[in-house]
C-alpha positions, -999 to +999 in steps of 0.1 A: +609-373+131+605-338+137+570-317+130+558-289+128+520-287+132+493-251+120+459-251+136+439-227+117+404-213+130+376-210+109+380-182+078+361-157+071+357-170+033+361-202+032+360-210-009+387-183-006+407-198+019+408-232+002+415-220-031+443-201-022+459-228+001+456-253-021+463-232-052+492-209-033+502-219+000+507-254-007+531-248-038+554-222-016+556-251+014+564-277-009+597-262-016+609-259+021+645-276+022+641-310+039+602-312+040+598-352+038+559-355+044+527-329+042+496-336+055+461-320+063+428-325+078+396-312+084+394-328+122+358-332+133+362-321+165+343-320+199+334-286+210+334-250+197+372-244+200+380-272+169+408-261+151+389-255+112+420-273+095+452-286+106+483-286+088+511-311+095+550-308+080+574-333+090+613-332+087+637-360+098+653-343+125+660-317+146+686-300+123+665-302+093+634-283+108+658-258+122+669-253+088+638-252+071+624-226+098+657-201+089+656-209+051+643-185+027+614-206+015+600-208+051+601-173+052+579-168+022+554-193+031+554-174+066+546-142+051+518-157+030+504-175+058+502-139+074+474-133+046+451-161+056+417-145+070+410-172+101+396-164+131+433-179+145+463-195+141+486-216+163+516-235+150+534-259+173+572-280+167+583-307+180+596-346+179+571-370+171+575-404+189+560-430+174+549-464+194+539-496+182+508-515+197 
């Protein structure tokens, strides 16, 4: 599996910013070509520099997240992203590997 992975910092508004995730951002990432699993939290971290919200969007490989990140529907959901009032935002790609215990 492949991932891409959005650290957002606190907003400014943050009804705002959830409503408009939830109610905007969320529909336009949904429709990314080969998007197989879509997850967020609220971490609880330890420190002032805990991200606000973390977004997670997994693909099954390599060549599907390079697609997605050239397709259309990325771009979209990168220019709404570009609205989002935080205080920062990092995203991060890679391959996940998992390990059993």
């Amino acid at each position: 599996m492949h991932r891409i992975t959005i650290q957002y910092g606190a907003p400014a508004d943050v009804d705002g910013f959830e409503q408009h995730y939830n109610e905007v951002h969320i529909p336009l990432a949904s429709k990314l070509p080969g998007l197989r699993r879509f997850s967020r939290s609220h971490p609880r971290g330890l420190g002032a520099d805990a991200p606000y919200f973390v977004a997670e969007l997994w693909f099954d490989d390599a060549d599907a997240l390079k697609a997605a990140l050239k397709s259309p529907e990325m771009a979209e959901t990168a220019a709404d992203a570009q609205t989002f009032d935080v205080a920062s935002m990092t995203t991060f790609t890679g391959e996940v590997t998992e390990t059993t215990l």
